[in-house]
N, C-alpha and C positions, 0 to 999 in steps of 0.2 A: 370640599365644602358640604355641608351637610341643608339637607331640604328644610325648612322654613315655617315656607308657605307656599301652597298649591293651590292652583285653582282651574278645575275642568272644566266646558263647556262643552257638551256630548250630546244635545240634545234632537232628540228623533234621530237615535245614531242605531236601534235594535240591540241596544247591548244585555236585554236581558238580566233573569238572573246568574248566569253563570257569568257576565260582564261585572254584576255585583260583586259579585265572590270574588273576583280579583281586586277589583277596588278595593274592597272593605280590607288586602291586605297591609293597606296601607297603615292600618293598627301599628306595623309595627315598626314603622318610621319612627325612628330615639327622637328627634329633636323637631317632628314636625307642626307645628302650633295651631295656624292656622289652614281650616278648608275649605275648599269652596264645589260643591260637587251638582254642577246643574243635567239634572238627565232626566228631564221632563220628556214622556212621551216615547217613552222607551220597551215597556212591557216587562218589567222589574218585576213583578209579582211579590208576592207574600214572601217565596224564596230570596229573592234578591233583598230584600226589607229587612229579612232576619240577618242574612248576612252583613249587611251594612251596621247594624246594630253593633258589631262587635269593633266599632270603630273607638266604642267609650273605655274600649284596653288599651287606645293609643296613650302613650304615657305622659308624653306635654302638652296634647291637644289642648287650647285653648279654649278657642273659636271655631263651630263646626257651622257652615250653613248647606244645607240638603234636600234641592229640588225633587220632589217626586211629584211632580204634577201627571195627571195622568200615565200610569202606572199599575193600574189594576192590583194596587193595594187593598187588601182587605184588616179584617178586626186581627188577624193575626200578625198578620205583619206592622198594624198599630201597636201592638202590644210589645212588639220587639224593641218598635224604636224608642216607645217609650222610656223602656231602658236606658238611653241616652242620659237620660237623666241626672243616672244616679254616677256618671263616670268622674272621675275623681277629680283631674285639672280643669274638666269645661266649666267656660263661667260665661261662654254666650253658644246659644245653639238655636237656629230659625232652621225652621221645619214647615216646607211647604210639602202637603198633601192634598191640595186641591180638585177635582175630578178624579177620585178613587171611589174605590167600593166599598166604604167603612159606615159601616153602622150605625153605630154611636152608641149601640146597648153593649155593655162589658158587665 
């Protein structure tokens, strides 16, 4: 059987970004549609952000939704995720970035 849909709840677990980088392998799940990745309060960083970014290579994602509430996000790692954007099958993606470190000047 092949994965679907997923959905973590990791939150205040210190996964960091090298925890991102694992996650974010999930790009390359064939058939995976939906995600649901809460890891609010983790210390994710800019690194962990970029890496999470490359989730808009997963190929059936649909639906992406992606707690980073505090996180110690900054404007670089905004910039990553903005990317999200532009990924081919997403047609919904909520993006909490709440108590981060972003700027707001680009």
């Amino acid at each position: 059987p092949r994965l679907h849909a997923l959905t973590l709840n990791l939150w205040h677990n210190a996964v960091g970004a090298t925890g991102a980088r694992a996650l974010a392998a999930l790009k390359d799940s064939p058939s995976l549609r939906t995600l649901t990745l809460n890891l609010g309060d983790n210390a994710v960083g800019d690194g962990g952000a970029q890496a999470l970014a490359a989730l808009r290579e997963a190929p059936a994602l649909h639906t992406l939704v992606l707690n980073l509430w505090y996180n110690a996000v900054g404007d670089s790692g905004t910039q990553a995720l903005a990317a999200l954007n532009e990924a081919p099958s997403l047609q919904t993606l909520a993006l909490d970035l709440g108590c981060n470190a972003v700027s707001g000047e680009y």
